[in-house]
C-alpha positions as CSV (number, residue, x, y, z in Angstrom):
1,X,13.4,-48.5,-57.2
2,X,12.2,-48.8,-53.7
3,X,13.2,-45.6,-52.9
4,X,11.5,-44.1,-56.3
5,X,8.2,-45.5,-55.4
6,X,8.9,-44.5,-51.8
7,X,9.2,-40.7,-53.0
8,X,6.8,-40.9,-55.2
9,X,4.0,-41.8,-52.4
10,X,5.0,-38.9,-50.2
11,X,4.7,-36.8,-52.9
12,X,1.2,-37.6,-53.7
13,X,0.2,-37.8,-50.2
14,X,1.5,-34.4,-49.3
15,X,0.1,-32.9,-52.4
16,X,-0.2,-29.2,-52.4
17,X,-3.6,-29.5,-53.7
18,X,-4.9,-31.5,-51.4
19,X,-3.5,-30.1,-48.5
20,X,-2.8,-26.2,-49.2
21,X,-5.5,-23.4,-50.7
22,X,-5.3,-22.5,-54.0
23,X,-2.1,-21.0,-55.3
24,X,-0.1,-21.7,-51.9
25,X,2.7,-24.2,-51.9
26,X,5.1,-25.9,-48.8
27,X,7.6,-23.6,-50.3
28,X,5.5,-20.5,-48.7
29,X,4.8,-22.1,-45.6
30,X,8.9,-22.9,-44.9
31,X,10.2,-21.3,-41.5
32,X,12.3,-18.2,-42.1
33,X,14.0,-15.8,-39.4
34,X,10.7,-13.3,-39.7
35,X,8.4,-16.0,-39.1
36,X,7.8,-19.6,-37.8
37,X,4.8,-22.1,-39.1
38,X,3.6,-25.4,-38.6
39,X,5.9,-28.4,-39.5
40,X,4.6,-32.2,-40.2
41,X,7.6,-33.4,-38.6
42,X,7.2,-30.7,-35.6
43,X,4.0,-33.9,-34.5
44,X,6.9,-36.7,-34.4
45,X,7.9,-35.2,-30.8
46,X,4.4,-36.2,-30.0
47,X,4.8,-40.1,-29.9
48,X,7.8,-40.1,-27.3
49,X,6.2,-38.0,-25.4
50,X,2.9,-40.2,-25.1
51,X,5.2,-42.9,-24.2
52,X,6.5,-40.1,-21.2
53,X,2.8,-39.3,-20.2
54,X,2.1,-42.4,-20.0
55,X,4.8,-43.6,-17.6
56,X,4.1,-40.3,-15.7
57,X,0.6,-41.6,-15.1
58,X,1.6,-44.5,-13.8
59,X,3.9,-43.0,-11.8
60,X,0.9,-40.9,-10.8
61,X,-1.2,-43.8,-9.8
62,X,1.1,-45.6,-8.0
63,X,2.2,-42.6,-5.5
64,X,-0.4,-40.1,-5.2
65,X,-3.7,-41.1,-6.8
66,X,-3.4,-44.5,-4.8
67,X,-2.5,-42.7,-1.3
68,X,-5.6,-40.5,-1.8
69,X,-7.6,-43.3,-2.4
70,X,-6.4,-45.5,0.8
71,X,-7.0,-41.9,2.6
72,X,-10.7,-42.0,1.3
73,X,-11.4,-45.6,2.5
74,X,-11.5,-46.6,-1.6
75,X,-10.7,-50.3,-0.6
76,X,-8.3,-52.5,-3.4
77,X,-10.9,-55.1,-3.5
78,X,-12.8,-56.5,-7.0
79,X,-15.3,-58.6,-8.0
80,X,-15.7,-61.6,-6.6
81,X,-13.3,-64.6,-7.5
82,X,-14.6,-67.7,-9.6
83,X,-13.7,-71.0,-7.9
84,X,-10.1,-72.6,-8.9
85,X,-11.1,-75.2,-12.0
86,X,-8.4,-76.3,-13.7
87,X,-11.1,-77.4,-16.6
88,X,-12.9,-74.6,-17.0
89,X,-9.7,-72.3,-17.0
90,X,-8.2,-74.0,-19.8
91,X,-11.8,-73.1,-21.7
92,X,-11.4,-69.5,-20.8
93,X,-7.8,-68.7,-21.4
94,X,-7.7,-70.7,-24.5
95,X,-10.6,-71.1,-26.5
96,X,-13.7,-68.5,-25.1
97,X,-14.7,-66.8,-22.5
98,X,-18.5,-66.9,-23.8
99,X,-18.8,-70.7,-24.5
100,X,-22.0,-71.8,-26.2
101,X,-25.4,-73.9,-25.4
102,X,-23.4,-76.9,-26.8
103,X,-19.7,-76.7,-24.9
104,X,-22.2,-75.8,-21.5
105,X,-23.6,-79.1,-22.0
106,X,-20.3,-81.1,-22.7
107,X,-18.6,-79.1,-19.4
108,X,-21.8,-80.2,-17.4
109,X,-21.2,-83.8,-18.0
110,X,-17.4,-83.5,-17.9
111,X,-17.9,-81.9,-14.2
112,X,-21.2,-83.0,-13.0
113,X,-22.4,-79.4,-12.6
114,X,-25.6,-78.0,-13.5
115,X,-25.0,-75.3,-16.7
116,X,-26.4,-72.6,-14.1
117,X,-23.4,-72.8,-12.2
118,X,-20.9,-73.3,-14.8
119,X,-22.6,-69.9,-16.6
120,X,-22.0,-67.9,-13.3
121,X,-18.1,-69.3,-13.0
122,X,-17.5,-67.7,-16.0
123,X,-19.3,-64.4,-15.4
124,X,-17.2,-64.5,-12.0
125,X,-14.4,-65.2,-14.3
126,X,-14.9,-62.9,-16.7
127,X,-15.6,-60.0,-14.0
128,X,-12.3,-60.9,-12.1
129,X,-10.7,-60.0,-14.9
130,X,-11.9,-56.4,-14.0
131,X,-9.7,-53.4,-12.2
132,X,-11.1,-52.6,-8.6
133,X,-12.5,-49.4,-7.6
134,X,-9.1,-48.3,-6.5
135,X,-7.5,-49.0,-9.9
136,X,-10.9,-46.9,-11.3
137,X,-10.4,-44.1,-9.0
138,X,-6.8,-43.9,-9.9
139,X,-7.7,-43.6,-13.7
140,X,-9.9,-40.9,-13.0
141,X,-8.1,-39.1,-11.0
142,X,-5.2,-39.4,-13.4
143,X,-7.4,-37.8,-15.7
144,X,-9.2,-35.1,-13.9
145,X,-5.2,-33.8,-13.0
146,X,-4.5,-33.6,-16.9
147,X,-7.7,-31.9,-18.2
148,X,-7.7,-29.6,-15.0
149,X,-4.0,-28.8,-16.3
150,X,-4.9,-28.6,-19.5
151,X,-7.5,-26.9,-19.5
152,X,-6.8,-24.1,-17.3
153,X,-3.6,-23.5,-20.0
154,X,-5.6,-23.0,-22.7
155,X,-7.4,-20.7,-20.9
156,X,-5.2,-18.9,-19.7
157,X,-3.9,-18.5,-23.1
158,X,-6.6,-18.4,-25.4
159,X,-8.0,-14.9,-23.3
160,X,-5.3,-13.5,-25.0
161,X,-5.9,-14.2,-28.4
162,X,-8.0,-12.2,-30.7
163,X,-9.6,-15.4,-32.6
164,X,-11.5,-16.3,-29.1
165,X,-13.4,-12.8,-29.6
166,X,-14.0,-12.8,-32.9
167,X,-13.6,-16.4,-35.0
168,X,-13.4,-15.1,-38.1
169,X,-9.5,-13.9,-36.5
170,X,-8.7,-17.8,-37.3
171,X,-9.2,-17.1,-40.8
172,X,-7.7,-13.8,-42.0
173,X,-4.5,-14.1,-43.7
174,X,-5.0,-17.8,-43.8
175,X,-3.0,-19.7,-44.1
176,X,0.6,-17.3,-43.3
177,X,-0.2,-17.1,-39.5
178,X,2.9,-17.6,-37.3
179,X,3.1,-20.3,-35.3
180,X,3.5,-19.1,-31.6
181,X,5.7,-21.2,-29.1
182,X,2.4,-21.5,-26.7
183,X,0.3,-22.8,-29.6
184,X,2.8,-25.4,-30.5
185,X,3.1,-26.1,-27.1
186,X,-0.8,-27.0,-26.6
187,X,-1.0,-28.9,-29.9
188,X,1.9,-31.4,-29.0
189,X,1.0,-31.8,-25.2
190,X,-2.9,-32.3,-26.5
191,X,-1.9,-34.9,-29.4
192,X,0.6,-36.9,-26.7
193,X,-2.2,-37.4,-24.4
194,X,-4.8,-38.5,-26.7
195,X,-2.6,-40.8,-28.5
196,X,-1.4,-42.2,-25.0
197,X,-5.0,-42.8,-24.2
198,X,-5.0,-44.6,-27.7
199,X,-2.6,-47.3,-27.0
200,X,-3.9,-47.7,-22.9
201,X,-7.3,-48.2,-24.1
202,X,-6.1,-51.4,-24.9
203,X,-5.3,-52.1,-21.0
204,X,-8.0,-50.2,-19.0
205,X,-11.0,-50.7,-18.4
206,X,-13.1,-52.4,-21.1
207,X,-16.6,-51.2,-21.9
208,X,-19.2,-51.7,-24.0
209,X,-18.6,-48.7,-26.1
210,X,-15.1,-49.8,-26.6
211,X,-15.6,-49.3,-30.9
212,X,-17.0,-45.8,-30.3
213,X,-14.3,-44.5,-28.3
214,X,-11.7,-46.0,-30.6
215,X,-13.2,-44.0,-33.8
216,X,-13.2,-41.4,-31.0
217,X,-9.9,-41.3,-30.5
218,X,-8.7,-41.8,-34.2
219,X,-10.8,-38.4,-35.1
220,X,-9.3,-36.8,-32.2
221,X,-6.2,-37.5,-33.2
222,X,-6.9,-36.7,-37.0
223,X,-8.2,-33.4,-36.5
224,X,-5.2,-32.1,-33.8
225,X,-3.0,-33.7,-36.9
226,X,-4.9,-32.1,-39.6
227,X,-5.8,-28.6,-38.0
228,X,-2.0,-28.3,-37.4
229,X,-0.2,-29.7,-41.1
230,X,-2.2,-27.2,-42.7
231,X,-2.2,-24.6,-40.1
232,X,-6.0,-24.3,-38.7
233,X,-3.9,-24.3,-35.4
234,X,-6.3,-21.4,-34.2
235,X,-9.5,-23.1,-34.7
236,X,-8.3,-26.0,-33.6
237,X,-7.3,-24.4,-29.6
238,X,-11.2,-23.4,-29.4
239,X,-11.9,-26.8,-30.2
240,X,-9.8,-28.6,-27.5
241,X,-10.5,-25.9,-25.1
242,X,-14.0,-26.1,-25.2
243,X,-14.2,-30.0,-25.0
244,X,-11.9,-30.1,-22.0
245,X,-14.5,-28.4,-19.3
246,X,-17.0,-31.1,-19.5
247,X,-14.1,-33.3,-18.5
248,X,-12.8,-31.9,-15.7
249,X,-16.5,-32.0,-14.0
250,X,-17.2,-36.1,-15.3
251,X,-14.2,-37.0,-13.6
252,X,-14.4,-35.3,-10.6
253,X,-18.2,-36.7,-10.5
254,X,-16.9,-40.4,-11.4
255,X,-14.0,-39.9,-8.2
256,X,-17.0,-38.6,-5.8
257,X,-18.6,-41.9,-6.7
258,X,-16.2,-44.5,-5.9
259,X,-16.0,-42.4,-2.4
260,X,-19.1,-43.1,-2.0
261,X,-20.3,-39.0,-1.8
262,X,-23.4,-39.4,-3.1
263,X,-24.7,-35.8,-2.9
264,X,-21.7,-34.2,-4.6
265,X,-21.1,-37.0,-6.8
266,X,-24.8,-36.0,-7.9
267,X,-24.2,-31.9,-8.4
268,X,-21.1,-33.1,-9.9
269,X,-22.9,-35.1,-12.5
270,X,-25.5,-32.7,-12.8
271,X,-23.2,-29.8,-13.6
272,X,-21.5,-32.1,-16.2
273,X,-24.8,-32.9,-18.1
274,X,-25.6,-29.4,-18.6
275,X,-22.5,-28.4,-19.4
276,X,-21.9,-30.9,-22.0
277,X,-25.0,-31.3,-23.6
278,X,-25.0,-26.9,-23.3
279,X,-21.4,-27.1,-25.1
280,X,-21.7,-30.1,-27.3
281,X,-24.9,-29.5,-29.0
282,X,-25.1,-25.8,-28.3
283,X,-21.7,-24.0,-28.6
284,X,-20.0,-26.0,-30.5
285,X,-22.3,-26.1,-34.1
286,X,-22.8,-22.5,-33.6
287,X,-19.5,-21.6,-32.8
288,X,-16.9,-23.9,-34.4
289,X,-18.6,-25.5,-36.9
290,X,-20.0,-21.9,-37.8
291,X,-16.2,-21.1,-38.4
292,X,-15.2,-23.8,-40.3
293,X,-18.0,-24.2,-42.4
294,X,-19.3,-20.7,-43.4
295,X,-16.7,-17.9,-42.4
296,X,-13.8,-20.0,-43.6
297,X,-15.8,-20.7,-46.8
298,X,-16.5,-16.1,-47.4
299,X,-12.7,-15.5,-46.2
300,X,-10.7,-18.7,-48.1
301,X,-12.8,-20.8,-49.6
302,X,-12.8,-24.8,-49.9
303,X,-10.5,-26.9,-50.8
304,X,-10.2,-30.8,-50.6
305,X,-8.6,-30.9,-47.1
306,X,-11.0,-28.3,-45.8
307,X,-13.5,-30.6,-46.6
308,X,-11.9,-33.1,-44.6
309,X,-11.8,-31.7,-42.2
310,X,-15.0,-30.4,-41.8
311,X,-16.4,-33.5,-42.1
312,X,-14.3,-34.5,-39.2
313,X,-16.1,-32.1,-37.0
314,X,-19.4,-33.1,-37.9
315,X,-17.9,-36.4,-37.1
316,X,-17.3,-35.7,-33.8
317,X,-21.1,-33.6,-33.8
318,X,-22.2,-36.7,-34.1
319,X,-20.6,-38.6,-31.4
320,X,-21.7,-35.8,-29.3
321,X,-25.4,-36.4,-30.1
322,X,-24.6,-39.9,-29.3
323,X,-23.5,-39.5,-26.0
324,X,-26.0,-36.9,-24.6
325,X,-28.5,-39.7,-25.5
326,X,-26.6,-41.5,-23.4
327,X,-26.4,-38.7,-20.5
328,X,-29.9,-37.8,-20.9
329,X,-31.0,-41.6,-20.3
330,X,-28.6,-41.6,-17.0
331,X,-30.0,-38.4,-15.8
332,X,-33.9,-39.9,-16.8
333,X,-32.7,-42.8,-14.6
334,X,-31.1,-41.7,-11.8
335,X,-34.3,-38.8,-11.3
336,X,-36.5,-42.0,-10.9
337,X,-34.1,-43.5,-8.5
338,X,-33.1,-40.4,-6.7
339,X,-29.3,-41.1,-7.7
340,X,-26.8,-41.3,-10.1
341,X,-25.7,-45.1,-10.1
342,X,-25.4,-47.2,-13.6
343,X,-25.9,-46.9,-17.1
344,X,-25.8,-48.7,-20.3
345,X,-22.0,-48.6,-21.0
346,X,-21.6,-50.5,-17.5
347,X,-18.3,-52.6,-17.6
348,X,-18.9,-55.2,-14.7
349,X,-21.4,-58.0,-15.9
350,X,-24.9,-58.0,-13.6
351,X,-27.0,-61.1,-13.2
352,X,-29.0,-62.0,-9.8
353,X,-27.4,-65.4,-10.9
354,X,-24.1,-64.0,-9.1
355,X,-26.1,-63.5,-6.2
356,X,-27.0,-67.2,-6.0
357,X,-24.1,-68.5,-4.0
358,X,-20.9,-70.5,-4.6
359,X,-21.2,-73.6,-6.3
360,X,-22.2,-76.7,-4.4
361,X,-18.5,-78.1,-4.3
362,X,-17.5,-74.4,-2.7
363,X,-19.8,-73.6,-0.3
364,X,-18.8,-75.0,2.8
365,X,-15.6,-72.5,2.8
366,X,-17.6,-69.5,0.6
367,X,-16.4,-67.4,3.9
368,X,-13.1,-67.6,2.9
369,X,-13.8,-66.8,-1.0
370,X,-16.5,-64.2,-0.1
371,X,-14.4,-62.0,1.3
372,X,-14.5,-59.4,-1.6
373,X,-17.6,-57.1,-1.9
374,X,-20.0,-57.5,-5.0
375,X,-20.1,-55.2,-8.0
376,X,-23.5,-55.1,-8.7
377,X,-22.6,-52.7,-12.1
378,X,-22.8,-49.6,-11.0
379,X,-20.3,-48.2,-13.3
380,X,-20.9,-46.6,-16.8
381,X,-20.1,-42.7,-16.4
382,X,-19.4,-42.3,-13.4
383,X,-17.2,-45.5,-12.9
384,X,-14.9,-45.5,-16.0
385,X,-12.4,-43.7,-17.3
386,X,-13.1,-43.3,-20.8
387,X,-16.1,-41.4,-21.3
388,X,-16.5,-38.9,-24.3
389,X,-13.8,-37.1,-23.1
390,X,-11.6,-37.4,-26.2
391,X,-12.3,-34.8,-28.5
């Protein structure tokens, strides 16, 4: 019986109708000697090899991103460390690291200190909590190798293809297109990473936009899935290709930051805004989603998962308008400051209250506790990994 019902939910969920155009089954789209297309189960190479990337990167980290860091002075040092409480550790680790008005009070009395300096431990203690600039320098530069990589193979490759001339290429003879080894190739290498950056999002750096990138992610992942299953694998290369420039450049500008090269770290961002906000809300509606939403419709027609995935992409249009709000506000700020420093997806917690001292119990040895230099939240873009970069 299980086994019935088990059949009988693959079998609506990989429903020809759904997935396929209109009088075109799996049966047509089976590999034969002539000709190879895109398998479901060709993807489940993809999750072992996200596990790979992702030991890779720390192997990365650990023995060239670090050593490169150390060479550029990067120092391992964090935030500064919240005084040793045994009472107020038990609060954070197990029951909230944002206590309320009324526990503030209660730890007050319990420790005869004022609730200003029992509201600054636990910023402190949140904040320590938070990689260093080495650890941030290593993510990026983890991530400026694999889009550099990455991106420099799918140009390499797409120059070669007809569909990067002439989009309407990625729809003729839809959906019998042969599946080429360097398409496959792309697709698997593209899905690993972005699922790899799925599960590690978990473990780096944690920012305010934390939800956003998470529904990033998923839609990245669901259109690389989709475009493939039903064999849109040629749209689908324009569309990683083009999102992967704007992430070589934010990365590069995020590692000229935590080295403290101003000037480049500002060309760097600079280059990145107008390329992103250029290719996000320029090429990419009147390129792709031209494509996918008009020539696709004169050529094949719709269909339910071309609707799908169309709305997918307007998805990620979306995002996009998002975060060149969020670019143009950095690049507003940092004219009127004459830098590029923070903006509103910081990660480190700012208050002048951490610039208030020690506590009084502490500060006859804060020399010895002090010894760690201030993050005064100068993060956001340029000091985190996680960025729209996902696609």
């Amino acid at each position: 019986l299980a086994e019935a019902e088990m059949a009988g939910i693959l079998a609506w969920f990989w429903n020809e109708r759904f997935w396929l155009p209109h009088n075109v089954t799996w049966a047509d789209l089976k590999n034969t000697d002539e000709a190879t297309f895109p398998q479901a189960e060709d993807l489940y190479l993809a999750c072992p090899l996200a596990f790979c990337i992702f030991m890779i990167r720390l192997i990365f980290e650990r023995f060239i991103a670090r050593p490169c860091a150390m060479g550029l002075k990067i120092q391992a040092n964090g935030p500064q460390k919240a005084q040793s409480n045994a009472i107020l550790e038990k609060v954070f680790t197990a029951i909230t690291k944002h206590p309320d008005e009324k526990r503030l009070e209660g730890l007050s009395k319990q420790l005869d200190w004022d609730v200003r300096t029992i509201q600054r431990w636990f910023r402190q203690r949140r904040n320590q909590e938070k990689p260093s600039t080495l650890a941030r320098f290593c993510e990026s530069m983890w991530k400026f190798t694999f889009y550099l990589y990455i991106f420099t193979y799918g140009v390499r490759f797409l120059k070669k293809t007809p569909w990067l001339w002439n989009t309407k290429e990625c729809w003729y003879n839809y959906p019998y297109q042969p599946l080429t080894v360097d398409i496959h190739y792309y697709y698997v290498l593209e899905l690993s990473f972005y699922l790899s950056l799925l599960f590690s999002q978990f473990t780096d750096i944690r920012r305010k936009d934390f939800l956003i990138m998470f529904l990033h992610h998923v839609a990245a992942i669901s259109l690389i899935t989709f475009s493939y299953v039903n064999n849109m694998a040629r749209v689908g290369t324009l569309v990683m290709c083009l999102h992967d420039a704007a992430d070589v450049l934010i990365e590069a500008a995020k590692m000229a930051n935590y080295a403290k090269c101003q000037i480049l770290c500002n060309l760097l961002f600079a280059m990145f805004a107008i390329l992103f906000i250029s290719s996000r809300l320029g090429v990419y509606p009147v390129w792709i989603l031209n494509t996918t939403l008009f020539e696709s419709w004169e050529i094949v027609g719709p269909y339910p998962s071309w609707w799908v995935f169309n709305l997918l992409l307007i998805l990620l249009q979306l995002l996009h308008s998002f975060w060149s709000y969020l670019i143009v506000k950095t690049v507003c700020r940092a004219i009127s400051k004459g830098k590029v420093s923070k903006d509103d997806r910081s990660d480190i917690e700012s208050s002048s209250d951490e610039d208030d001292g020690p506590p009084p119990s502490q500060k006859h040895h804060s020399s010895a506790t002090n010894g760690t230099n201030k993050n005064h939240g100068t993060n956001g873009y340029l000091t985190g990994g996680s960025y729209p970069d996902e696609h």
